[in-house]
MOPAC internal coordinates of N, CA, C and O (Angstrom, degrees):
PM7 1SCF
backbone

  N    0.0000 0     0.00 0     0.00 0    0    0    0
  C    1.4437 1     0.00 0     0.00 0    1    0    0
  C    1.5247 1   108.04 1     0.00 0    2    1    0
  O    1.2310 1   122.04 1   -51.88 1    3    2    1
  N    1.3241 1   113.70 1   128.12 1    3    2    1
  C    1.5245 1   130.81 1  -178.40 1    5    3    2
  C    1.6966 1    89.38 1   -80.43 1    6    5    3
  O    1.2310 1   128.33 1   -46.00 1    7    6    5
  N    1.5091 1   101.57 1   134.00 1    7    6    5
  C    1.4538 1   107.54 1   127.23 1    9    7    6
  C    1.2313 1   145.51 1   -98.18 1   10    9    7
  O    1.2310 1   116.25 1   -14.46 1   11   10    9
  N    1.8861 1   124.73 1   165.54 1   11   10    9
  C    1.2663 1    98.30 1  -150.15 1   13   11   10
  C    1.2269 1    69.65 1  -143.42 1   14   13   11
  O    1.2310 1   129.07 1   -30.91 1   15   14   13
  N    1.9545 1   100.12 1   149.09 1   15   14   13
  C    1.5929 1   104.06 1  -168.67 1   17   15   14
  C    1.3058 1   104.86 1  -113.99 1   18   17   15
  O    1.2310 1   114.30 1    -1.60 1   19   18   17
  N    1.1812 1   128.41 1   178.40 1   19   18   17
  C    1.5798 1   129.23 1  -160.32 1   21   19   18
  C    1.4044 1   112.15 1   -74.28 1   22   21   19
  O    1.2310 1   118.66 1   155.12 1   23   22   21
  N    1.7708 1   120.15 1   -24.88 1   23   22   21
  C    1.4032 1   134.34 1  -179.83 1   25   23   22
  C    1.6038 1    88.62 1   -82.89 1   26   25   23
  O    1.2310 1   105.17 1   114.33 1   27   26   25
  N    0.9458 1   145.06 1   -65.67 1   27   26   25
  C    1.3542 1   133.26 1   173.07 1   29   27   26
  C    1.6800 1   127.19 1   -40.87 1   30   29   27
  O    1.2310 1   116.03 1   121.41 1   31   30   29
  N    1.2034 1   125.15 1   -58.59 1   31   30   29
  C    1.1734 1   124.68 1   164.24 1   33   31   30
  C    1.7586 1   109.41 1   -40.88 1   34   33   31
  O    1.2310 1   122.60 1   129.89 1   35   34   33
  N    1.3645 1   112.62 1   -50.11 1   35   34   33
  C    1.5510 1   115.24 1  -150.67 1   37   35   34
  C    1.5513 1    92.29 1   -74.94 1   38   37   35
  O    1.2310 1   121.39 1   153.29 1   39   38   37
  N    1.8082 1   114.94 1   -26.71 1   39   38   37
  C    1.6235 1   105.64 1   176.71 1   41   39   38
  C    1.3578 1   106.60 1   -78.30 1   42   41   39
  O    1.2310 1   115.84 1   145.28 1   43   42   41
  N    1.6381 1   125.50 1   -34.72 1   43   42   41
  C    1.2216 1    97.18 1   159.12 1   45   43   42
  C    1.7371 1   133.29 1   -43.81 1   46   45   43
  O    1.2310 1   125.20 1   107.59 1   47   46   45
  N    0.7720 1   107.61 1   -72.41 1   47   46   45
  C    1.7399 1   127.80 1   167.47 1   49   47   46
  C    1.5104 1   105.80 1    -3.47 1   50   49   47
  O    1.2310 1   127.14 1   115.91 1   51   50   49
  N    1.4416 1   103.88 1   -64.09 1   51   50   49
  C    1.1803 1   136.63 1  -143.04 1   53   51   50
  C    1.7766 1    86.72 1   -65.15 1   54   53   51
  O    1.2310 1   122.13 1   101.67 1   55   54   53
  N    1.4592 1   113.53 1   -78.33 1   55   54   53
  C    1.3675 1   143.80 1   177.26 1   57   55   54
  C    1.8177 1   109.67 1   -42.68 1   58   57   55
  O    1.2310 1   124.89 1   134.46 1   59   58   57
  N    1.4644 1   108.22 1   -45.54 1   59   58   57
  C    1.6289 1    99.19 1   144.13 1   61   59   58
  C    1.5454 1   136.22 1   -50.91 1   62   61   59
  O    1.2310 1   118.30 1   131.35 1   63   62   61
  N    1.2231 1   120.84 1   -48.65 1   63   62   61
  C    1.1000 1   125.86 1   178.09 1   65   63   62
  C    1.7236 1   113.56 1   -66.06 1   66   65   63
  O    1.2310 1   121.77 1   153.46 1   67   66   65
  N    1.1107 1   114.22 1   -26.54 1   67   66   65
  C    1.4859 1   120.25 1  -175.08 1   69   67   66
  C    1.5472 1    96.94 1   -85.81 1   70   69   67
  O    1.2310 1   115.39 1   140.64 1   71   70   69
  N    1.6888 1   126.36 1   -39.36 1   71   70   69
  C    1.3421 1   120.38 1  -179.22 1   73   71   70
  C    1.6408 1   103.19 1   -63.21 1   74   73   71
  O    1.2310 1   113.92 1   143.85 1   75   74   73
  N    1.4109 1   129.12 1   -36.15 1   75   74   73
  C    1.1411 1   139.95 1  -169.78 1   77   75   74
  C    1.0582 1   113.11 1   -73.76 1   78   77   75
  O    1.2310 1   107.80 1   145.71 1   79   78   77
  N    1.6733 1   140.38 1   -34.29 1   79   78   77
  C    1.4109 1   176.43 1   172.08 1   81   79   78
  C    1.7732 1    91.09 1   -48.46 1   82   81   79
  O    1.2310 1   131.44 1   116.03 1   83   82   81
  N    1.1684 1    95.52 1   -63.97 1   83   82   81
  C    1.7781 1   117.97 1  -165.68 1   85   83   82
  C    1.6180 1   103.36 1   -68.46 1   86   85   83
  O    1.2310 1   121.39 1   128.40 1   87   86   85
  N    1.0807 1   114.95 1   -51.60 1   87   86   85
  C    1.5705 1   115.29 1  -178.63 1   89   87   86
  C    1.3936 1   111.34 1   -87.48 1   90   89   87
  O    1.2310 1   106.43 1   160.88 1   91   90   89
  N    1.1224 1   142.84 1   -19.12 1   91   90   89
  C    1.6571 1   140.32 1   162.37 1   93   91   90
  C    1.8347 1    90.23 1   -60.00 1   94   93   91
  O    1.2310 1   108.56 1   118.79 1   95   94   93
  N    1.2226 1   139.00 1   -61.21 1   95   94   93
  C    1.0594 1   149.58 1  -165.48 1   97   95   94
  C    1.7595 1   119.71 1   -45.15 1   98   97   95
  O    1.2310 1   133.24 1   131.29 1   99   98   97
  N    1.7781 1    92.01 1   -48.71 1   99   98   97
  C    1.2428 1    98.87 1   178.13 1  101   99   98
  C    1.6940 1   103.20 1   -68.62 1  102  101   99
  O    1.2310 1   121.25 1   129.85 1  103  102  101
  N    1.7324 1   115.22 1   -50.15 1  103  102  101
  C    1.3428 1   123.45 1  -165.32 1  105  103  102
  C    1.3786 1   106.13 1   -49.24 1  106  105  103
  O    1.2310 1   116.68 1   148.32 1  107  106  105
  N    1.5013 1   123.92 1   -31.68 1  107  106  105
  C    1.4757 1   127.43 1  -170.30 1  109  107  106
  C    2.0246 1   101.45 1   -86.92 1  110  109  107
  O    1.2310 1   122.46 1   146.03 1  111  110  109
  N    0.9937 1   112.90 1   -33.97 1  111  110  109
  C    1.3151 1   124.12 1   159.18 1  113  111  110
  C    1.6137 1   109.25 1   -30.31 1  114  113  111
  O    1.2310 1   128.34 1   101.18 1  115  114  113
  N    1.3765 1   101.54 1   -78.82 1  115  114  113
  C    1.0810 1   120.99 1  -153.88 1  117  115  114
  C    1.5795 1   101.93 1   -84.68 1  118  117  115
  O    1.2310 1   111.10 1   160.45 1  119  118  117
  N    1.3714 1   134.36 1   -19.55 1  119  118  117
  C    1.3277 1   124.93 1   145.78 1  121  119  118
  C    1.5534 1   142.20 1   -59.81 1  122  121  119
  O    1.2310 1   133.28 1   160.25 1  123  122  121
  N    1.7047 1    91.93 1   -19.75 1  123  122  121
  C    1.8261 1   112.48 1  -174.70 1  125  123  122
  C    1.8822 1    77.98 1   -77.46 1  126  125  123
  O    1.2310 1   106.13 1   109.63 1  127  126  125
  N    1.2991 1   143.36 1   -70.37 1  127  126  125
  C    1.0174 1   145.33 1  -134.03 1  129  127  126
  C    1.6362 1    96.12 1   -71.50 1  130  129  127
  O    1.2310 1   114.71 1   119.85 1  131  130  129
  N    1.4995 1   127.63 1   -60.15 1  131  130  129
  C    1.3299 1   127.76 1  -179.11 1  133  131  130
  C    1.5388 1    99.96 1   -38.70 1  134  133  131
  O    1.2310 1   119.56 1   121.10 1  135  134  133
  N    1.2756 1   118.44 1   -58.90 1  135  134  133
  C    1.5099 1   130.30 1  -145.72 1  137  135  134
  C    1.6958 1    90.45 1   -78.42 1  138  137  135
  O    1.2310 1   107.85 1   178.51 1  139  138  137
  N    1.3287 1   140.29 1    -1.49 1  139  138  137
  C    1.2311 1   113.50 1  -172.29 1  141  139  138
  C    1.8074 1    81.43 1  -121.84 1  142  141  139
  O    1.2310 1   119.34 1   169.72 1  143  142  141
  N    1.1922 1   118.87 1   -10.28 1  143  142  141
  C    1.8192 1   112.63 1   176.17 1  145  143  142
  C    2.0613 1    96.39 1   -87.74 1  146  145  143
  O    1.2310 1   129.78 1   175.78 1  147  146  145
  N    0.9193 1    98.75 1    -4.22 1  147  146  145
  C    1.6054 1    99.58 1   177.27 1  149  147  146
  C    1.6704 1   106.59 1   -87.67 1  150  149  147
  O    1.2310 1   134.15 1   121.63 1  151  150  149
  N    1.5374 1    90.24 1   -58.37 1  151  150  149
  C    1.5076 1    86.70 1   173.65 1  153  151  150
  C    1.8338 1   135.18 1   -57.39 1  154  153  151
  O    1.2310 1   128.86 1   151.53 1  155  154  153
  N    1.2617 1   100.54 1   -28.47 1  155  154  153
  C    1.7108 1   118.59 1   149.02 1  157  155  154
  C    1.3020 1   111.56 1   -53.53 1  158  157  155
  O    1.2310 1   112.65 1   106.20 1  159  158  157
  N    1.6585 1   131.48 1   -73.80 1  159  158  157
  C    1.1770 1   129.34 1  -174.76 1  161  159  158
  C    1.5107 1   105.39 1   -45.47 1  162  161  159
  O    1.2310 1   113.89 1   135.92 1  163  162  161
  N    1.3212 1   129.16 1   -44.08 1  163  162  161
  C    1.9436 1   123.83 1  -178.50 1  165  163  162
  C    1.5059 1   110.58 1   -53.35 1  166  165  163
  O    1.2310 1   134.28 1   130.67 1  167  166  165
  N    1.3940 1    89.99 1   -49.33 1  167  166  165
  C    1.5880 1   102.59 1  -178.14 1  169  167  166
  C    1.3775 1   121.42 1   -50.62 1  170  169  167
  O    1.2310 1   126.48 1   142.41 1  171  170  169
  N    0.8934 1   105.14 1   -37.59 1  171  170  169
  C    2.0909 1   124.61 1  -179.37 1  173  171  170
  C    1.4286 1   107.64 1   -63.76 1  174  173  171
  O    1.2310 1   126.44 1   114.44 1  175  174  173
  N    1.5779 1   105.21 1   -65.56 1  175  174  173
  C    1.1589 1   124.56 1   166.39 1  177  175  174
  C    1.8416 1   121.21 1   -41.73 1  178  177  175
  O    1.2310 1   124.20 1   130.95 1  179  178  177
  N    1.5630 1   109.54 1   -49.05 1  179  178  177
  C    1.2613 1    94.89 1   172.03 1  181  179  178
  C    1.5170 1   119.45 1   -77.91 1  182  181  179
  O    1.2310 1   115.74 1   150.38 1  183  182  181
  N    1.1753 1   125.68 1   -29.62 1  183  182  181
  C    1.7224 1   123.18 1   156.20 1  185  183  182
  C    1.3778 1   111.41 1   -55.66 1  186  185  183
  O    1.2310 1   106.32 1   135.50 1  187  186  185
  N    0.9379 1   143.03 1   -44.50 1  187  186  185
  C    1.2110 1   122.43 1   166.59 1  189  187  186
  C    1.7311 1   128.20 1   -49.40 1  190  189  187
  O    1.2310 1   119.28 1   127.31 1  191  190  189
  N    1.3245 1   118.98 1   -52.69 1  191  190  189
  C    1.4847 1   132.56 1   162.99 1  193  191  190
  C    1.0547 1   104.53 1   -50.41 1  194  193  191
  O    1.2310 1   102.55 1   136.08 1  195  194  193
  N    1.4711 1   149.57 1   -43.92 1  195  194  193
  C    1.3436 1   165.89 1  -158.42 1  197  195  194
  C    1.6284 1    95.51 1   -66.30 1  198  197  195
  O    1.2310 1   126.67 1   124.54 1  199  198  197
  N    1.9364 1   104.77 1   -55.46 1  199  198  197
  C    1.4875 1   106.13 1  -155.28 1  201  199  198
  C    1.7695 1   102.09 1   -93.36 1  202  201  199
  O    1.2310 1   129.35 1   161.80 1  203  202  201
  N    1.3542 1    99.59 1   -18.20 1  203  202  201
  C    1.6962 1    96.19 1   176.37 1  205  203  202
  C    1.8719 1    99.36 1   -83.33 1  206  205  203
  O    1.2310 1   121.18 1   149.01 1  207  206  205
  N    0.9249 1   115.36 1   -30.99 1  207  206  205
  C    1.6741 1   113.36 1  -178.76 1  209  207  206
  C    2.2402 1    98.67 1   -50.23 1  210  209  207
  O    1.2310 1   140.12 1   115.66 1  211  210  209
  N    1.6186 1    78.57 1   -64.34 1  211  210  209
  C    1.9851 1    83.96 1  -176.83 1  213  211  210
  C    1.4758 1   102.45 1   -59.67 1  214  213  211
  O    1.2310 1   107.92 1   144.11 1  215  214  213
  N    1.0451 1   140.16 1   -35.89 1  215  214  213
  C    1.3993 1   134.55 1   164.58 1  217  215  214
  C    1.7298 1   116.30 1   -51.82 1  218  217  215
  O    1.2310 1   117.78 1   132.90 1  219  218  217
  N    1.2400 1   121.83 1   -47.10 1  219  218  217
  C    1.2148 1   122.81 1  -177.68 1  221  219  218
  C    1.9242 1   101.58 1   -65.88 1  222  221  219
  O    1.2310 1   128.16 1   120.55 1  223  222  221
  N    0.9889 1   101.89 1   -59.45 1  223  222  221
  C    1.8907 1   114.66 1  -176.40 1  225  223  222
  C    1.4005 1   110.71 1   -42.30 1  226  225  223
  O    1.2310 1   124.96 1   124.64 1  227  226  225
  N    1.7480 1   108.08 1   -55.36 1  227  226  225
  C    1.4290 1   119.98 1   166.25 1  229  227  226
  C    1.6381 1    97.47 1   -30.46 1  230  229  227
  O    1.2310 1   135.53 1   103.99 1  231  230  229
  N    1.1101 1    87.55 1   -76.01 1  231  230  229
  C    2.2992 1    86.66 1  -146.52 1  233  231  230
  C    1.6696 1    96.00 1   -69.71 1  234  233  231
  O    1.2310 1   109.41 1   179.32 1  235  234  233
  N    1.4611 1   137.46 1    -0.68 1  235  234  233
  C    1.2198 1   131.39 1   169.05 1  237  235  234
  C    1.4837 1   104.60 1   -89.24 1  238  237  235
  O    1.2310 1   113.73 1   159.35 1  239  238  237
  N    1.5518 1   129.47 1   -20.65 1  239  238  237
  C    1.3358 1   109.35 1   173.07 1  241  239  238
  C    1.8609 1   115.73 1   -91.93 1  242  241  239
  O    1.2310 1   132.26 1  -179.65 1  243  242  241
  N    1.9346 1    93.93 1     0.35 1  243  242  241
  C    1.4159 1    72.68 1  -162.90 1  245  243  242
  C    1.9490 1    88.60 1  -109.19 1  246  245  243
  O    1.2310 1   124.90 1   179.70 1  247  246  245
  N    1.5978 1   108.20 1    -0.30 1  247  246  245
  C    2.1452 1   107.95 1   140.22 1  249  247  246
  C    1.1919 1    92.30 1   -36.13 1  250  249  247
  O    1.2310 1   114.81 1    97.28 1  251  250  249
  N    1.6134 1   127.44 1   -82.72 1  251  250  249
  C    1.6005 1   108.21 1  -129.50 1  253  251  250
  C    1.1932 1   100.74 1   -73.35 1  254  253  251
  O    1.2310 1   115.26 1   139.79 1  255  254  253
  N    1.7332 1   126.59 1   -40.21 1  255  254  253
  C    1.1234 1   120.46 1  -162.79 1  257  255  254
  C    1.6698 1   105.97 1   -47.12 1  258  257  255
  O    1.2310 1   115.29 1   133.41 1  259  258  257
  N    1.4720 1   126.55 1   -46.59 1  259  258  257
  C    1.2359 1   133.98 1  -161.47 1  261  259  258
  C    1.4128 1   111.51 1   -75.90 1  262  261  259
  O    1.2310 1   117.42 1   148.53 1  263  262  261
  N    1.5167 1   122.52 1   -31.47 1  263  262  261
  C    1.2054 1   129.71 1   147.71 1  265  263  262
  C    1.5131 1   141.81 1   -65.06 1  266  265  263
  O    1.2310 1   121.61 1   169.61 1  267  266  265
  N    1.1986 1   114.52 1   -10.39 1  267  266  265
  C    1.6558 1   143.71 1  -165.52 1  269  267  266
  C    2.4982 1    78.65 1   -99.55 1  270  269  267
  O    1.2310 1   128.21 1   121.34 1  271  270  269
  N    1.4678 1   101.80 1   -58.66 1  271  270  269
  C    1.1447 1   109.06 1   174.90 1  273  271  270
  C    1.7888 1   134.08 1   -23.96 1  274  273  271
  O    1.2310 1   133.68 1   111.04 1  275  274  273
  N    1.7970 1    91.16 1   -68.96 1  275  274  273
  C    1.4789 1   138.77 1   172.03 1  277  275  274
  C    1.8440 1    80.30 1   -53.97 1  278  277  275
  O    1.2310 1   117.40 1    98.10 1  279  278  277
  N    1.2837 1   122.56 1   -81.90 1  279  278  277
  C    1.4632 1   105.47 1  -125.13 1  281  279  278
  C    2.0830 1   102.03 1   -75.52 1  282  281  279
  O    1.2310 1   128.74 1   161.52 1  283  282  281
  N    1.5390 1   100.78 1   -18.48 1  283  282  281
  C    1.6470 1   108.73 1   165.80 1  285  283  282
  C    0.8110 1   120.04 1   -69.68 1  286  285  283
  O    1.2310 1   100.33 1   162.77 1  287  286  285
  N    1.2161 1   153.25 1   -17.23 1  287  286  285
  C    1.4100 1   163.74 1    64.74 1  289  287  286
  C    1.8031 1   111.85 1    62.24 1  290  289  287
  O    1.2310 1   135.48 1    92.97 1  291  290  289
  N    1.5729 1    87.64 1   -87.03 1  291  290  289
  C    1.5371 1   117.69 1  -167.69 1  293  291  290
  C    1.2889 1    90.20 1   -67.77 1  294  293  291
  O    1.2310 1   113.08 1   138.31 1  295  294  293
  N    1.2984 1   130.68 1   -41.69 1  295  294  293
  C    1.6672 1   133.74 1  -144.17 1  297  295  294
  C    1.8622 1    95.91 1   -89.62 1  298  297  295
  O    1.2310 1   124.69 1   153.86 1  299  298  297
  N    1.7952 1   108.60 1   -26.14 1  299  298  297
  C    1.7303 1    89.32 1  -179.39 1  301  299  298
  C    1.5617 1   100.61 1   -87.98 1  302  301  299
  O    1.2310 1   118.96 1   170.87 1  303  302  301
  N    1.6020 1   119.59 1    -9.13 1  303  302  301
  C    1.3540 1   107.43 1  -158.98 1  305  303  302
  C    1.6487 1   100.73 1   -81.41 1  306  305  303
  O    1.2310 1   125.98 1   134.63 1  307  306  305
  N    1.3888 1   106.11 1   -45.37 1  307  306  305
  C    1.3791 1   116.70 1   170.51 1  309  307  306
  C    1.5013 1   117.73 1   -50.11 1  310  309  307
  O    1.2310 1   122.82 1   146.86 1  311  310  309
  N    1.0002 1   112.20 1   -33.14 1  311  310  309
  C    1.7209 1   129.69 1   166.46 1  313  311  310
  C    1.2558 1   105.68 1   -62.01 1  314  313  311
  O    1.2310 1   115.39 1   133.27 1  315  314  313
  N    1.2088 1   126.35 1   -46.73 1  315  314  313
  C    1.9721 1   123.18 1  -169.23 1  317  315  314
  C    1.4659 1    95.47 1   -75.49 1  318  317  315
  O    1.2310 1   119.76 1   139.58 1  319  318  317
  N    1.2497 1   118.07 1   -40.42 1  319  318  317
  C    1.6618 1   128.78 1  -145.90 1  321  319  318
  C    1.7618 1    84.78 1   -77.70 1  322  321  319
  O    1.2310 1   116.57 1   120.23 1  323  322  321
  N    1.5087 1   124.12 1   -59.77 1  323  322  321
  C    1.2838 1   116.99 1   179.47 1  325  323  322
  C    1.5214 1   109.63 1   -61.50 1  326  325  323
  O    1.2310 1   114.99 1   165.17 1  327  326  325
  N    0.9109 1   127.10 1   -14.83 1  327  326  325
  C    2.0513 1   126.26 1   176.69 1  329  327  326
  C    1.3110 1    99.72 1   -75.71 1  330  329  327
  O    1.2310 1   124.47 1   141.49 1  331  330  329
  N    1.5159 1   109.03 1   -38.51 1  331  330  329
  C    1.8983 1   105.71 1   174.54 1  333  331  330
  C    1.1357 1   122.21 1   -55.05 1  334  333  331
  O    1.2310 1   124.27 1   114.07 1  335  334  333
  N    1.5395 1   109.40 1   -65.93 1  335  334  333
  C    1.1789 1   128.06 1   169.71 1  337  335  334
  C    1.8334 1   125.76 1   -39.59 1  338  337  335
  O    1.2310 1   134.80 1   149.42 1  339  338  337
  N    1.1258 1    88.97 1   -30.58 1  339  338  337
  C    1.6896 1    98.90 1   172.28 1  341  339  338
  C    1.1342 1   131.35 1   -60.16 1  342  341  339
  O    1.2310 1   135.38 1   123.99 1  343  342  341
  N    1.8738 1    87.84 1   -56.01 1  343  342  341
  C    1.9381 1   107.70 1   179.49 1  345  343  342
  C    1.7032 1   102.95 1   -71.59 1  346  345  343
  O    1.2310 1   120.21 1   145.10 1  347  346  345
  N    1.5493 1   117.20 1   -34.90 1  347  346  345
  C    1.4342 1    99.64 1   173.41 1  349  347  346
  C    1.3681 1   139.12 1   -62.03 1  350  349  347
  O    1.2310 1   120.81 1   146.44 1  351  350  349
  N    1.9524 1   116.06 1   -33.56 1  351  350  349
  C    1.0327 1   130.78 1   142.71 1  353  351  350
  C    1.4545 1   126.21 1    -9.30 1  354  353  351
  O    1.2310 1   107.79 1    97.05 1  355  354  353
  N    1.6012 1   140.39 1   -82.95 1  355  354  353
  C    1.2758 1   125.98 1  -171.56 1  357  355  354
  C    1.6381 1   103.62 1   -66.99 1  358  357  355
  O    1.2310 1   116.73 1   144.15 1  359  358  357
  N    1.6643 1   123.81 1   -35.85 1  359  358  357
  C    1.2532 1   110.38 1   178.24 1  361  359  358
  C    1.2942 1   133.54 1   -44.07 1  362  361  359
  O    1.2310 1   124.94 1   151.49 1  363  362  361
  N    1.5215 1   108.13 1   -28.51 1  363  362  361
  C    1.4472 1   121.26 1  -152.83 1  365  363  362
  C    1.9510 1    87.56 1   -95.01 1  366  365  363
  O    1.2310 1   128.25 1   135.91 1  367  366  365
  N    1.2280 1   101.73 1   -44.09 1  367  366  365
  C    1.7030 1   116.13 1   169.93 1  369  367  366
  C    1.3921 1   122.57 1   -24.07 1  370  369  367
  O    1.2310 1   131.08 1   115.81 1  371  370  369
  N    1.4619 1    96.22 1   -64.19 1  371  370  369
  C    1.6897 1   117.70 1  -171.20 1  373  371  370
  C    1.5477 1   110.19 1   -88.72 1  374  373  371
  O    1.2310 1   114.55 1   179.48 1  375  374  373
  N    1.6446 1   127.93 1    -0.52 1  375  374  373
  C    0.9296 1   122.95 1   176.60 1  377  375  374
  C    1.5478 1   121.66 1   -77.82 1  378  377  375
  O    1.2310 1   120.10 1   180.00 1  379  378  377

């Protein structure tokens, strides 16, 4: 059995703490790097939601427009059809 003297232990110690020094370093390394490819990945992600949102709005303003379309439409034809109906009225009257 070796003994081990207090200048020995403490260079052990010592040489741990520096291996430990070194690898907390990398681990924080290598967390700054995830955490800023994360913050990219959100970013992507919120442009994307961004462009399907304006995509959804798009084709909901251009429903109404096409429906706003449809119902002016129906509303002058029904309009002519009652102007017909009008002028035929006294004719049919006086006959």
């Amino acid at each position: 059995m070796t003994r081990q003297t207090i200048a020995g232990a403490f260079a052990r110690l010592t040489a741990h703490e520096q291996e430990c020094a070194l690898r907390y370093k990398s681990l924080e390394n290598t967390l700054t790097t995830q955490g800023d490819e994360l913050t990219a990945i959100k970013a992507g992600i919120r442009l994307v939601i961004k462009g399907v949102g304006a995509i959804g709005l798009s084709l909901i303003v251009w429903l109404a427009v096409e429906l706003y379309g449809y119902v002016q439409r129906d509303i002058a034809r029904n309009h002519e059809a009652a102007q017909a109906a009008l002028q035929r009225q006294p004719q049919e009257a006086g006959s």
